[in-house]
C-alpha positions in Angstrom: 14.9 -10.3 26.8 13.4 -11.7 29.9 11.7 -9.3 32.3 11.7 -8.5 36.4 14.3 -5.5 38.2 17.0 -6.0 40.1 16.8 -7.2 44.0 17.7 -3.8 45.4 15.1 -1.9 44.0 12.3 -0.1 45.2 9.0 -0.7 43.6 7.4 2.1 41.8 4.0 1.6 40.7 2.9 0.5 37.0 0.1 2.1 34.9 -2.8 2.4 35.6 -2.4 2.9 39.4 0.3 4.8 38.5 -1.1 6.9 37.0 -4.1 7.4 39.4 -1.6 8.0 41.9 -0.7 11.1 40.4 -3.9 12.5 39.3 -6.2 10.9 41.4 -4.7 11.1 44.5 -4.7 7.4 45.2 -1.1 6.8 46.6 -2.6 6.0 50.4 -4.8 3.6 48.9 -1.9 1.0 48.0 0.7 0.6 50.8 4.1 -0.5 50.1 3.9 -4.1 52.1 6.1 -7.2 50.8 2.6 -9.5 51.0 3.4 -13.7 51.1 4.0 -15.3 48.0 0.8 -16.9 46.4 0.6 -19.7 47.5 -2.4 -21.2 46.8 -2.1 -21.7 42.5 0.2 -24.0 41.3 2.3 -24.0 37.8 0.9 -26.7 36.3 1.2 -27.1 32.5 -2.1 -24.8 31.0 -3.2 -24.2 27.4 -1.7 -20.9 26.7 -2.9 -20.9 22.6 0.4 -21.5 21.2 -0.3 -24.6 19.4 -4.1 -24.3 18.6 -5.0 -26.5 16.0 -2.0 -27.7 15.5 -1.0 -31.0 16.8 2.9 -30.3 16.4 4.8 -28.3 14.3 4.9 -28.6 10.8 8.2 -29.3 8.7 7.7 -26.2 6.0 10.4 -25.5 3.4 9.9 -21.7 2.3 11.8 -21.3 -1.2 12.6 -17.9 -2.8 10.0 -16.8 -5.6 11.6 -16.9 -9.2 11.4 -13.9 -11.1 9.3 -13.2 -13.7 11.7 -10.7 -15.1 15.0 -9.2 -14.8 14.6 -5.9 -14.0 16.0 -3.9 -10.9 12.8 -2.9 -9.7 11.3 -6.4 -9.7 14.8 -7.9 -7.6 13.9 -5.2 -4.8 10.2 -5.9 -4.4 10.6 -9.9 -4.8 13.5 -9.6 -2.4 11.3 -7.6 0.2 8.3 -10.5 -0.9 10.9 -13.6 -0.3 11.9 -11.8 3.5 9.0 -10.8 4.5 7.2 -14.0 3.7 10.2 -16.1 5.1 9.4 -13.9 8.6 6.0 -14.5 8.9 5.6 -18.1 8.6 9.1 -18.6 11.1 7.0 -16.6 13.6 3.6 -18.3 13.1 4.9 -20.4 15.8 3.4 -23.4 14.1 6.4 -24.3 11.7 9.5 -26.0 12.0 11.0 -23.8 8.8 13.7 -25.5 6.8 17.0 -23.7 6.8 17.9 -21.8 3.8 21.0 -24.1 3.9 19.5 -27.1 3.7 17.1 -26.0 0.3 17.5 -27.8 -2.4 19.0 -26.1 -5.5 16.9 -24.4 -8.3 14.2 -21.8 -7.9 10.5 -23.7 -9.0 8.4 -20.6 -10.4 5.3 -23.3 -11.0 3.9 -26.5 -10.3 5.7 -27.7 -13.5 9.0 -27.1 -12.0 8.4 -28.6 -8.8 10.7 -31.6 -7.4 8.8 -32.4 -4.7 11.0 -35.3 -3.7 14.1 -32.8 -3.4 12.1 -31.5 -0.6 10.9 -34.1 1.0 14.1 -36.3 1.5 17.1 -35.1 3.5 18.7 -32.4 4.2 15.2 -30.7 3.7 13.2 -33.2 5.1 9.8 -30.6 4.4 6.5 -32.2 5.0 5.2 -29.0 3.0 6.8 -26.5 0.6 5.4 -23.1 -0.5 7.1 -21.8 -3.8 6.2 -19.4 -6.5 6.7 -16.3 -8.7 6.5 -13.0 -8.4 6.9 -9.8 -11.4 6.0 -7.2 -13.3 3.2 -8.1 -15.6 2.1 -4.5 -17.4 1.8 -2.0 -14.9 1.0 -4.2 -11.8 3.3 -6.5 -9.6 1.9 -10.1 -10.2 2.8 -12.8 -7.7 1.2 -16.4 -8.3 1.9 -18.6 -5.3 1.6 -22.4 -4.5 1.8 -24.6 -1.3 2.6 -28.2 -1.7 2.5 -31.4 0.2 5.8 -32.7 0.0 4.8 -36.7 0.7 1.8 -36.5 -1.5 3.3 -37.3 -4.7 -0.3 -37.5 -6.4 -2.2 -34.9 -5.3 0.2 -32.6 -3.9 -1.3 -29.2 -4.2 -2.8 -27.7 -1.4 -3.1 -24.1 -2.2 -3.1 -21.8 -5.3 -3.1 -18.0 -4.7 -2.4 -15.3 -7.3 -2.3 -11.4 -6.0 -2.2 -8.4 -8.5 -0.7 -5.2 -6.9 1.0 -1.8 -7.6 4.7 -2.3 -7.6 5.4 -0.6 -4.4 7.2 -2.3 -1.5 4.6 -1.8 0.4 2.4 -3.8 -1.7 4.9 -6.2 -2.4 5.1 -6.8 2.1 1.0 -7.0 2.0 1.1 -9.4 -0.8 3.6 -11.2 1.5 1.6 -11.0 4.4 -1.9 -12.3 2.9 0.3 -15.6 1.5 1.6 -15.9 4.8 -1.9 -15.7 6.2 -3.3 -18.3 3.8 -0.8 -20.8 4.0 -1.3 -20.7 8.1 -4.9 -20.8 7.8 -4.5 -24.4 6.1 -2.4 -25.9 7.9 -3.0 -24.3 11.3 -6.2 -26.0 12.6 -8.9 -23.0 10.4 -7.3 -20.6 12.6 -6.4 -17.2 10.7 -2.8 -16.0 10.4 -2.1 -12.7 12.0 0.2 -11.5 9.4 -2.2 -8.9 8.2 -3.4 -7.5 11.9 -2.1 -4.1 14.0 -0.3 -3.4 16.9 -1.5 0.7 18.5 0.8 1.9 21.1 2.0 4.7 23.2 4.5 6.8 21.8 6.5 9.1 24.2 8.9 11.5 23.1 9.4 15.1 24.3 12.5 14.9 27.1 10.5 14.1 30.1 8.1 16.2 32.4 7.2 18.5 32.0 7.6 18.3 28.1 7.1 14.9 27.9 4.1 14.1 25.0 2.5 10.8 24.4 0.7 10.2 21.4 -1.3 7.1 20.2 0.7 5.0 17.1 0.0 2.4 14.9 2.5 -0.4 13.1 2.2 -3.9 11.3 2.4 -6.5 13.6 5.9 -7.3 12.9 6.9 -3.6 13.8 7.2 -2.8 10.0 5.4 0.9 9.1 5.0 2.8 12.7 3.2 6.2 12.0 1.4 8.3 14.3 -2.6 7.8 15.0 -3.1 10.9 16.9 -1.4 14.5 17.2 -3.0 16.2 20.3 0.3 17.8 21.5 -0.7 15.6 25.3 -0.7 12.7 27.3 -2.6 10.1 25.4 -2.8 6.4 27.2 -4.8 3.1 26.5 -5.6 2.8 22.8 -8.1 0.0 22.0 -9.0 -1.0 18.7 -12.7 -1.8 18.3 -13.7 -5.0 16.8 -13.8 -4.2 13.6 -11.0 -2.0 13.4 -13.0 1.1 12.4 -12.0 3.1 16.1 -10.2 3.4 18.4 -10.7 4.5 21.8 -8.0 5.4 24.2 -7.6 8.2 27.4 -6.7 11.7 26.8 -5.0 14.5 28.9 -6.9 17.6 28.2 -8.9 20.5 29.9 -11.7 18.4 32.1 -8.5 15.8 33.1 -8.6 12.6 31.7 -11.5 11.4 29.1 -12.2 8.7 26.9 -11.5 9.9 23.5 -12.9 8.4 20.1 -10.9 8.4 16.6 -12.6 6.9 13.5 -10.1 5.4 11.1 -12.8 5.1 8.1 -12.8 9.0 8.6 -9.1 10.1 9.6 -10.5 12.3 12.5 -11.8 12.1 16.1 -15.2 11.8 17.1 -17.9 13.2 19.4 -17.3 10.9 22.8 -19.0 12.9 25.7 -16.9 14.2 28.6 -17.9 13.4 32.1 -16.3 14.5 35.6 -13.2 12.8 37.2 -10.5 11.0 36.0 -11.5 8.5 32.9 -9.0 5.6 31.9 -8.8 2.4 30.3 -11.2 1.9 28.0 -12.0 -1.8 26.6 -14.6 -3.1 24.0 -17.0 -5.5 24.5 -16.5 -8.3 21.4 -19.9 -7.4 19.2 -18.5 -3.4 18.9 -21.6 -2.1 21.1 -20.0 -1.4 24.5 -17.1 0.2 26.1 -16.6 -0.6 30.0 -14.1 2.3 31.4 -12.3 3.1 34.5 -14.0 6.5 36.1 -14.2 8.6 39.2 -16.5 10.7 38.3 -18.2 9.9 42.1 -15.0 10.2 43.9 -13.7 6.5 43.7 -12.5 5.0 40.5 -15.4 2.6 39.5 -15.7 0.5 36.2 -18.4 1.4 33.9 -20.4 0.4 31.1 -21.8 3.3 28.1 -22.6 2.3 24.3 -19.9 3.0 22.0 -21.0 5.9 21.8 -20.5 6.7 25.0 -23.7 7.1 26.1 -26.6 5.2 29.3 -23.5 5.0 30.9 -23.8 2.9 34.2 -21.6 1.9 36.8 -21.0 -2.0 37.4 -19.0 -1.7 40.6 -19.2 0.1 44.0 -15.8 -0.9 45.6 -13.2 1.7 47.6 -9.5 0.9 46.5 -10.0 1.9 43.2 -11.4 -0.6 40.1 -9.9 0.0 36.7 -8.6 -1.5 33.8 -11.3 -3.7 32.3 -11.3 -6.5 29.6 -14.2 -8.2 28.1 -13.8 -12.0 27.8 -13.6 -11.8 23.9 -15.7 -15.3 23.3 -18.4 -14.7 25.2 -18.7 -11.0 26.1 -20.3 -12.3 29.7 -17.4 -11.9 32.1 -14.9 -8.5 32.8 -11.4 -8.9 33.7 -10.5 -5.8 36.1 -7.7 -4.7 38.7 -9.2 -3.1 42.0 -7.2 -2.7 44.9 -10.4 -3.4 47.3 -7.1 -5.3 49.4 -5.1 -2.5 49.5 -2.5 -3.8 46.8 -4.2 -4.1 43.1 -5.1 -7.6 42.4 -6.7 -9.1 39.4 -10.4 -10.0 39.5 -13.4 -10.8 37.4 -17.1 -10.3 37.0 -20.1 -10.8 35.1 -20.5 -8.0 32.7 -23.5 -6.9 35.1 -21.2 -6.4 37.8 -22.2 -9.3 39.8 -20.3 -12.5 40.7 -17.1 -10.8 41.5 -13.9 -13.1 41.8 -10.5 -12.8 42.7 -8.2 -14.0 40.7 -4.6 -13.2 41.9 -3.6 -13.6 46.0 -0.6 -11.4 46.8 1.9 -9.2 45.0 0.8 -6.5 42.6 -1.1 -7.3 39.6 -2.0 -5.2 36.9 -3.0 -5.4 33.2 -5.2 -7.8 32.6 -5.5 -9.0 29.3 -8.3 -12.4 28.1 -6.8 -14.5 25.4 -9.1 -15.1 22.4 -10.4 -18.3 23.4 -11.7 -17.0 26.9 -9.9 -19.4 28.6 -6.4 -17.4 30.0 -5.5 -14.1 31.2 -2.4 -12.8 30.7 -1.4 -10.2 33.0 1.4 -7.8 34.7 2.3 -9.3 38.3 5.1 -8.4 40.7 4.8 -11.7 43.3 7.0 -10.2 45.8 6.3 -6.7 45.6 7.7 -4.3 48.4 10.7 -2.5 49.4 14.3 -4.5 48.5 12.1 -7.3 47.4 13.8 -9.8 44.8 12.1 -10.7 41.7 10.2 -7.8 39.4 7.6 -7.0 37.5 6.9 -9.8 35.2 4.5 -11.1 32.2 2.3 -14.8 33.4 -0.8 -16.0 31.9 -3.5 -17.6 33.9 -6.1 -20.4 33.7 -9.3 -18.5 34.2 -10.8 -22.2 35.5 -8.4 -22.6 37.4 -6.4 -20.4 38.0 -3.7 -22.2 37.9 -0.3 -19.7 35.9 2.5 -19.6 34.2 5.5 -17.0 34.4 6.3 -16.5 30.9 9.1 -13.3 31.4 12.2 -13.4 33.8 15.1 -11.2 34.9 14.9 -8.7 32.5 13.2 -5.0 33.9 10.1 -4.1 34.2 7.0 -5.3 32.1 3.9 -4.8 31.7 0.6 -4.4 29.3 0.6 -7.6 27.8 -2.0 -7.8 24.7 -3.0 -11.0 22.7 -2.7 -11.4 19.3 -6.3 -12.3 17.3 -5.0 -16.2 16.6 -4.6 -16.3 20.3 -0.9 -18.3 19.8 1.1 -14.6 20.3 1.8 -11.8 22.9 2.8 -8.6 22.7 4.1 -6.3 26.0 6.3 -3.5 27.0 10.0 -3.7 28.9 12.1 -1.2 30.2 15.2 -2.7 31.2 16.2 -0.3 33.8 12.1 0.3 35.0 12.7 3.8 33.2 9.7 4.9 31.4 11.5 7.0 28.1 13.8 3.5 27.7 10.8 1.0 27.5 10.3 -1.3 24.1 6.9 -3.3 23.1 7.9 -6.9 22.7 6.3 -10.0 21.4 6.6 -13.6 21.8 4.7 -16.8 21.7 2.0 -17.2 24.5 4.7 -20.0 26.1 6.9 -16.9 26.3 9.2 -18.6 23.9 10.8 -16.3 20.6 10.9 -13.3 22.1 11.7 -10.4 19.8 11.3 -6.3 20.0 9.1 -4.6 17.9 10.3 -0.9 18.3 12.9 1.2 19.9 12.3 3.2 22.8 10.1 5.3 24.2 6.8 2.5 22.8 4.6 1.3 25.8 1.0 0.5 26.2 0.2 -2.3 23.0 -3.1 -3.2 22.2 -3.5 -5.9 19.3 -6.2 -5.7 16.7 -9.1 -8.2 16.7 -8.2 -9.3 13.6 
């Protein structure tokens, strides 16, 4: 599904103004005006990621594992194994994968068994083929798997791998996913799969205000295993994952308003974070784990600022009216923030040097929100509305922009409202929310490749605010 609202509607305003709005108080602060088109960036072709160390997709046959027994309860794990492995690699967006219907026959369990030629010549036509087995050896679930390199008749192996797990199906989907990541680290470029990483996420429920409850939720990254991070019985916004996936910060509804919250994963429980005046949103790592720059009004206007991670010598970087929030550390470098301020009345995308200096708009016109810095440091992908105001046509949609450059790309089109796009760690996948009809209980988080190509939901409704892990 493709992403903007209908021409007859009337804006409303996306988080994190949004949200100000309402608790801050900040409604005169962003006019409703239908500002010119940007005019100034063209759409030139950019490096979005999508094919990073890859020079063009690879031909890869993926052939169900043969059983190592014939028992019921080994046919249910290797048939959640064969799916989920088939899944990861199609959506690698790397591979050309080989129809099941054009496999060969026979299931090779080992390297003896391999006919690499019935790969490699039509219908197949597979430049590589990743093949193996998968049972119950004593107590464990046992699979051994093998990529090959279907024109290399001599030295064809490329990769051996053998796993040893309970026989759950969960274990049997992580065995999956850490084959998946392997082969795609090989023939990828050296850049990791993401088979293994996390989406966290906004979970509403409750029936709307005032009941309405949002909690902060965690699932694989193919939307496999959602469960609930946090149950504060409030409004919970923003989760970010730190670098090393130990905590997660995120914004929390409580007595003093809105505060940065901490919750350790290693310990199951949240931790001391201090609690300052104002309103305090949108927190974002900085890439070596030791800072978190935040959104905070705690002197009247909302200002980004800088503590340790533990949210202490707290400074401000900024001194703008308007309103600066949402920032994003360049993940390469660290040296450069990715914010929203709406210093021009309507929020625009900007950035800085991590000290606060060198500011520099990045967006011209409509109403951009939600920055998000690819991997690489080199694109921002972002929520932008081009022609926002009253009646205006077009919407709310998902583009990705050459920092350098700035030079974009619309990736999402005619499909509601979207907005918090997040990259994924090998910098070739996004993830975002969509509500179709702009209504908050009926938005989905998304993901596609970072050409906005294979797009695919994750969850049902009521799932907004993603935030991929680093890894």
């Amino acid at each position: 599904m493709d992403c903007s609202t209908s021409k007859s509607r009337q804006p409303s305003r996306p988080y994190p103004f949004r949200i100000l709005a309402m608790v801050v108080s900040l409604a005169a602060a962003f006019v409703l005006l239908a500002l010119p088109v940007l005019h100034a960036l063209g759409q030139d072709n950019i490096f979005t990621g999508t094919s990073t160390g890859a020079a063009a997709t690879i031909r890869l046959a993926v052939a169900d594992f043969k059983p190592l027994a014939a028992d019921p309860q080994t046919a249910a794990l290797k048939t959640t194994f064969d799916t989920t492995l088939y899944a990861d690699l199609a959506s690698a967006g790397i591979f050309d994968i080989v129809s099941k219907s054009l496999m060969p026959p026979g299931t090779p369990g080992a390297p003896s068994e391999m006919q690499l030629q019935s790969y490699s010549n039509a219908p197949a036509s597979a430049s590589f083929v990743a093949f193996g087995s998968l049972g119950m050896v004593g107590s464990k679930l046992i699979a051994n798997g093998f990529l090959f390199d279907a024109k290399n008749l001599q030295y064809p192996q490329v990769l051996a791998k053998q796993y040893s797990e309970d026989p759950t199906e969960d274990s049997a989907r992580q065995i999956a996913h850490r084959f998946a990541d392997e082969i795609i680290l090989r023939l990828g470029g050296g850049t990791p799969g993401i088979a293994e990483s996390k989406i966290y996420y906004v979970k509403i429920s409750g029936g709307g205000t005032p009941n309405v409850t949002k909690e902060i939720w965690e699932m694989d990254y193919d939307g496999a295993n959602q469960h609930a991070i946090t149950h504060l019985g409030t409004i919970s916004l923003s989760p970010r994952i730190s670098p090393d996936s130990s905590r997660l910060a995120f914004s929390s509804l409580g007595r003093n308003g809105f505060q940065i919250r901490m919750y350790s994963l290693l310990l199951g429980r949240a931790v001391n974070f201090p609690e300052v005046g104002g309103t305090n949103i949108s927190p974002a790592w900085s890439p070596d784990g030791r800072e978190i720059a935040y959104s905070s009004s705690r002197t009247d206007t909302p200002e980004i600022w800088i503590s340790d991670a533990s949210g202490n010598l707290a400074r401000r970087i900024t001194s703008f009216r308007g309103g600066n929030v949402s920032p994003t550390y360049n993940p390469k470098t660290g040296a450069q923030i990715a914010f929203v301020s709406g210093r021009t009345s309507v929020p625009q995308i900007y950035i800085m040097n991590s000290d606060g200096s060198a500011v520099q708009q990045m967006t011209d016109g409509g109403y951009a929100t939600s920055p998000s810095w690819s991997p690489n440091g080199q694109v921002i992908a972002f929520a932008w509305d081009r022609k926002y105001g009253p009646g205006a046509p077009g919407g709310q949609d998902i583009y990705v922009m050459e920092a350098a450059t700035k030079k974009w790309i619309q990736l999402t089109h005619d499909g509601g409202r979207c907005d918090f796009p997040s990259w994924s760690p090998d910098g070739r996948h996004i993830v975002y929310a969509n509500s179709a009809d702009g209504r908050e209980a009926h938005t989905r988080i998304w993901t596609m490749l970072a050409d906005g190509s294979q797009r695919r939901p994750l969850t049902g409704p009521g799932a907004d605010m993603p935030n991929w892990s680093w890894k």
